[in-house]
C-alpha positions as CSV (number, residue, x, y, z in Angstrom):
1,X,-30.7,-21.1,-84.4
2,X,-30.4,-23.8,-86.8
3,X,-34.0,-24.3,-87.0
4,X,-34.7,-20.9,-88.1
5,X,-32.1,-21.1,-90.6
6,X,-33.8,-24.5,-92.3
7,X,-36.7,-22.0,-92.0
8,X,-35.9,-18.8,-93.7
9,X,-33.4,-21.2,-96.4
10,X,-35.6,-20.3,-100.0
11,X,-35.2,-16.8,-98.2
12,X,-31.9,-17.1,-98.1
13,X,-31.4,-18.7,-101.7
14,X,-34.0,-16.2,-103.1
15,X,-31.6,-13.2,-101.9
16,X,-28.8,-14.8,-103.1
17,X,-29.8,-14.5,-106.5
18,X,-30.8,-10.8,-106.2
19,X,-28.3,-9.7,-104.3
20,X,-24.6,-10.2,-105.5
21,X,-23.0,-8.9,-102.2
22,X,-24.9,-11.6,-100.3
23,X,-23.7,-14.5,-102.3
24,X,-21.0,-15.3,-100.0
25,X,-23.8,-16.0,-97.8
26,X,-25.5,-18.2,-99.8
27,X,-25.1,-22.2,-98.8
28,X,-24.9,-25.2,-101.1
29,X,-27.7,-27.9,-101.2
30,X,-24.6,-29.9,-99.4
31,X,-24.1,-27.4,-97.2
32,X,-28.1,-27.3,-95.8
33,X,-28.2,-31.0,-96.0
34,X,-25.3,-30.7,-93.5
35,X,-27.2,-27.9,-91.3
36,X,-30.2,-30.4,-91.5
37,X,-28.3,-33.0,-90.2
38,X,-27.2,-31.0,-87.2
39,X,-30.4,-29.6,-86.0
40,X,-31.7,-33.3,-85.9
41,X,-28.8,-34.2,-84.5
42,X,-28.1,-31.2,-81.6
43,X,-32.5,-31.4,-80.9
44,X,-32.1,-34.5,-79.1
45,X,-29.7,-32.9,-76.6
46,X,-32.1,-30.1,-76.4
47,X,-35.3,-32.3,-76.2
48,X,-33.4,-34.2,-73.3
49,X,-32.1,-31.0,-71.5
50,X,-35.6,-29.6,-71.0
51,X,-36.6,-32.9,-69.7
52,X,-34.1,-32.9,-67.6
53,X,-34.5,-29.5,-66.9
54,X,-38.1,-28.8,-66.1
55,X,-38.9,-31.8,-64.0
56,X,-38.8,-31.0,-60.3
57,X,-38.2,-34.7,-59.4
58,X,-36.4,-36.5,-62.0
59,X,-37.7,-40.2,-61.8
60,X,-35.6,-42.5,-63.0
61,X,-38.2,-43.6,-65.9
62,X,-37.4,-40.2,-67.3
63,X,-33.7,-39.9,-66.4
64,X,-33.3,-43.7,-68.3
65,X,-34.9,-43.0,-71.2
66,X,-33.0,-39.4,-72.1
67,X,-29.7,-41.4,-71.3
68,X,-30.8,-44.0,-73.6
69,X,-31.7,-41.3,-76.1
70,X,-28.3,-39.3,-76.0
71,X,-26.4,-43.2,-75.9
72,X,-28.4,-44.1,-79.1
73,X,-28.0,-40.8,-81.2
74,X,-24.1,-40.6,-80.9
75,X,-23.9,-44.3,-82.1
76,X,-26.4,-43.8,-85.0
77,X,-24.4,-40.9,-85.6
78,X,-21.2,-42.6,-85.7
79,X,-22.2,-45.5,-87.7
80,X,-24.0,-42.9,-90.4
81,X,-22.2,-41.6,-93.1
82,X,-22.0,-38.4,-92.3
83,X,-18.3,-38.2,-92.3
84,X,-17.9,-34.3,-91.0
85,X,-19.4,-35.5,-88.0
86,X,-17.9,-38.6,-86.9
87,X,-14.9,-37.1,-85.6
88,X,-16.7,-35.2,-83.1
89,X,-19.3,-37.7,-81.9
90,X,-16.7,-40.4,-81.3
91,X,-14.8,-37.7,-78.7
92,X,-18.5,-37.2,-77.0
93,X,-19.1,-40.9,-77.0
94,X,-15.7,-41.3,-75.2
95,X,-16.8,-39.0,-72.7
96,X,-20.4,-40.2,-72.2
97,X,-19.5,-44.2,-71.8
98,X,-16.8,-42.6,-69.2
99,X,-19.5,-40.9,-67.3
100,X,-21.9,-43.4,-67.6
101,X,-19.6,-46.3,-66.6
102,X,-18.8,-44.2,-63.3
103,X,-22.7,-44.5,-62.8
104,X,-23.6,-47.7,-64.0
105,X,-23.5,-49.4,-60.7
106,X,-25.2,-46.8,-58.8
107,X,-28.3,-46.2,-61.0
């Protein structure tokens, strides 16, 4: 969903300016920076998911590098300076190095 809506956003702006009723709808440039910033952010859990998802035998190649993938975007994520973010991310990092230190030894 937020990809279409990066898509269709001069659409979006354009109707804003026509349409008084829909300006309510209209974001900010800070606002789509901040929708651009979470479709980069969620695609990596989607990119990783259908990985995960579609392979019939997950080898561990392809199991190590999504892990790796999800570890490294939640601590770019936390180290950026996207502040509206950082709240969240350091609760799903919590919850990742918990599941991944339950694993470490066996994988």
């Amino acid at each position: 969903m937020l990809e279409f809506t990066l898509y269709y956003k001069d659409v979006s702006d354009y109707w804003g300016q026509w349409d008084k009723d829909y300006q309510i709808f209209v974001f900010s440039d800070e606002e789509w920076s901040n929708v651009a910033i979470l479709y980069n952010f969620f695609k990596v859990f989607y990119d990783v998911t259908y990985v995960f998802s579609s392979s019939n035998y997950l080898t561990a190649n392809l199991y190590f590098r999504g892990v790796w993938k999800v570890h490294k975007v939640l601590i770019d994520t936390v180290k950026s300076h996207h502040s509206f973010l950082t709240p969240i991310v350091m609760q799903m990092q919590e919850k990742f190095n918990k599941y991944r230190d339950e694993y470490y030894l066996i994988l």
